[in-house]
TIVEX-956225 format. One record per residue (C-alpha): y, z, x; residue in three letters. Coordinates in steps of 0.05 Angstrom, whole numbers, plus 5000, padded with zeros to 4 digits. Layout:
residues N
YZXala
...
END
This chain:
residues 307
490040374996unk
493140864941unk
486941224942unk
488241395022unk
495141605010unk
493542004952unk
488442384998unk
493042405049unk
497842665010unk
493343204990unk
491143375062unk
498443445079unk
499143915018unk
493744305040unk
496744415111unk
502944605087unk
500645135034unk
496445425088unk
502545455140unk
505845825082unk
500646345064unk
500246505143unk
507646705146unk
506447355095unk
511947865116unk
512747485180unk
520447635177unk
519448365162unk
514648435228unk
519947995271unk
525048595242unk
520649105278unk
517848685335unk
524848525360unk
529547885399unk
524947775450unk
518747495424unk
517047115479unk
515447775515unk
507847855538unk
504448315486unk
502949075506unk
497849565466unk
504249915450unk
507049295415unk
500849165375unk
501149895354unk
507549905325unk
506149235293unk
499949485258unk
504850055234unk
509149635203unk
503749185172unk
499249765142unk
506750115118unk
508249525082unk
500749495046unk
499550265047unk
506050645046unk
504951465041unk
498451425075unk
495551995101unk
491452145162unk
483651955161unk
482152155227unk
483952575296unk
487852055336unk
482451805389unk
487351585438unk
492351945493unk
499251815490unk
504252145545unk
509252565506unk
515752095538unk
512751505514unk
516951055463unk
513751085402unk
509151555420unk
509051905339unk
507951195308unk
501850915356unk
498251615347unk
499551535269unk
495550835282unk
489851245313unk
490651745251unk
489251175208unk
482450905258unk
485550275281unk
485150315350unk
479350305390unk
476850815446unk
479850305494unk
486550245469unk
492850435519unk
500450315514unk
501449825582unk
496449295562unk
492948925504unk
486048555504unk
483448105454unk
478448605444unk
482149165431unk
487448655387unk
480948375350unk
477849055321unk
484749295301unk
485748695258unk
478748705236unk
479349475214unk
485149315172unk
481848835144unk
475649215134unk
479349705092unk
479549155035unk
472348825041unk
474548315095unk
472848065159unk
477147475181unk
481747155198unk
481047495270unk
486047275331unk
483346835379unk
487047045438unk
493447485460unk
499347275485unk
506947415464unk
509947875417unk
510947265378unk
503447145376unk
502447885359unk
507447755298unk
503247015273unk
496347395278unk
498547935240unk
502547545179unk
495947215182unk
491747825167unk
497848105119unk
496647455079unk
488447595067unk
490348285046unk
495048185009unk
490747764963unk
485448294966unk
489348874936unk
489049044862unk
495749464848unk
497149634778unk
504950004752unk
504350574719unk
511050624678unk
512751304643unk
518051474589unk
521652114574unk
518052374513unk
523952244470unk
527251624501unk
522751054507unk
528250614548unk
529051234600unk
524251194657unk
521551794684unk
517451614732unk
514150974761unk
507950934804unk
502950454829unk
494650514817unk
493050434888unk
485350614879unk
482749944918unk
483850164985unk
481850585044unk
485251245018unk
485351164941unk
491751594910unk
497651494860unk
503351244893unk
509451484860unk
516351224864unk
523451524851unk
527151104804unk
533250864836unk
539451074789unk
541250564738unk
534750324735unk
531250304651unk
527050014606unk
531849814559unk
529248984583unk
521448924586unk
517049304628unk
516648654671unk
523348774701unk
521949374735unk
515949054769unk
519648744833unk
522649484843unk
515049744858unk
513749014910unk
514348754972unk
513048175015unk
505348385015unk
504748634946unk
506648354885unk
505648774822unk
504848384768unk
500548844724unk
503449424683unk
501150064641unk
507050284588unk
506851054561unk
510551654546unk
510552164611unk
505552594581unk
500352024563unk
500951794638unk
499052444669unk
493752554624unk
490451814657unk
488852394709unk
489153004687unk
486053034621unk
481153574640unk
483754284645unk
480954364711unk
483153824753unk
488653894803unk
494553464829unk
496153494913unk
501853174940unk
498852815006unk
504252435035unk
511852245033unk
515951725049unk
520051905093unk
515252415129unk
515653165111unk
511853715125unk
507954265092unk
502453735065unk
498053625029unk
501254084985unk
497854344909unk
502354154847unk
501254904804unk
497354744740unk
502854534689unk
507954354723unk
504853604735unk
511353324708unk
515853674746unk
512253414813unk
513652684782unk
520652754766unk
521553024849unk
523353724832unk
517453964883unk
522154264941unk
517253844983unk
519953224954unk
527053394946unk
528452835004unk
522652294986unk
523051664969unk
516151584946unk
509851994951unk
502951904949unk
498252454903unk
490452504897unk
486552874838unk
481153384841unk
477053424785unk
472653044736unk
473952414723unk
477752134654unk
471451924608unk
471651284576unk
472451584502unk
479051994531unk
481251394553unk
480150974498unk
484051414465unk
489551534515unk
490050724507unk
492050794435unk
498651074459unk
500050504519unk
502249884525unk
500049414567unk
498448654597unk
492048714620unk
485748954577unk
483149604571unk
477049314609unk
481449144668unk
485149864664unk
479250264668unk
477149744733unk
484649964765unk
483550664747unk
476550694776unk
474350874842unk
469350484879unk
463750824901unk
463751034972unk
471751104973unk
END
């Protein structure tokens, strides 16, 4: 008799931590989806859901392709569904005014794709509300699947004054350096750990961290004398992008003093050149600190092939 309530203890466990995992960011999609959730879903709705989902995983992410998909020029939300299409999640078939399974299916299975999954996948469409569920559902397999590491820098001769923060977002669909403005007030007088939660969300939690002075943390990309730096993408949007940072002035382009970033919150930058060899960054680790091994750096700096 114990033995059957201990399993069915366990079974009711189980249920429940699974009913949790589903709801990833399901508040921050009800935000954006709206009161009425009870609404039948539209292509439209799933579009702007899908925005919100891939912003919260992939903020500062460029285009990847020509939008496949017409969109009348007075239609609400017109900018963010053809950003969707910019990004290839939604098919040939797709249109504002209605929603199929199929069309709902391959748009969570693309996202999904972008991290080396393929399920879960919705099993029909219905509400808003139902648009919301499927999605916190997909949000909480790829949130699992990302592999985001901090990159912390320090003025060269203050080592509690951050100068920049970033995150190693390599492990994705669009590999770049995601780089935050440090909100005022904000130091490294406590341990690094305390500036983690300022760099995650509901869908990604940050709990691994790289520690150097300014200069050491551009060099992670720029050791060479002929790579280059390109700002790609800001958050909030601006144009004029991508835009090439002029040789040497790397660390101006991290502390925001680009024009182009004057009004960004964050901004995403991709480097052209050869890659950091693993005696430069051996030695570039003498002058870190860190909580994961070198071994697991070099994996977050790294770019996996066909990326």
């Amino acid at each position: 008799m114990a033995s059957a309530v201990r399993a069915l203890m366990v079974l009711v466990l189980t249920a429940c931590l699974s009913l949790a995992a589903a709801q990833t960011c399901q508040p921050e999609l009800q935000a954006v989806a709206g009161d009425d959730l009870d609404r039948p879903a539209t292509g439209l709705d799933a579009a702007v859901l899908m925005h919100a989902a891939v912003s919260l995983v992939e903020p500062a992410l460029p285009r990847m392709m020509q939008p496949n998909v017409t969109v009348s020029e007075d239609q609400a939300n017109r900018d963010t569904a053809l950003q969707v299409a910019g990004w290839g999640l939604l098919p040939n078939s797709w249109t504002p005014e209605e929603l199929s399974l199929e069309a709902w299916r391959y748009m969570n299975r693309r996202f999904l794709g972008w991290y080396g999954q393929s399920e879960p996948l919705p099993a029909s469409v219905g509400t808003v509300g139902d648009l919301v569920a499927d999605l916190a559902r997909t949000l909480d397999k790829v949130s699992r699947s990302v592999r985001p590491a901090a990159l912390l820098a320090t003025d060269q001769d203050d080592g509690s004054r951050l100068s920049f923060m970033a995150i190693i977002w390599n492990w994705t669909a669009y590999p770049r350096l995601l780089v935050y403005r440090p909100e005022r007030g904000l130091d490294l007088e406590g341990p690094p750990r305390d500036v983690l939660p300022y760099l995650s969300n509901c869908a990604v939690n940050v709990t691994a961290y790289i520690l150097a002075p300014e200069e050491t943390a551009r060099d992670l990309f720029l050791a060479h004398n002929d790579s280059r730096m390109f700002v790609v993408a800001t958050d909030p949007v601006t144009g004029g992008l991508p835009a090439e940072v002029p040789a040497g002035e790397e660390l101006e382009a991290f502390a925001f003093g680009m024009p182009e970033l004057s009004d960004a919150r964050m901004y995403a930058a991709v480097f052209d050149g050869p890659e950091v060899g693993f005696a430069t960054l051996l030695g570039l680790l003498s002058r870190v600190k860190t909580n994961v091994s070198p071994l697991s750096i070099t994996s977050y700096l790294e770019i996996p092939a066909g990326r």
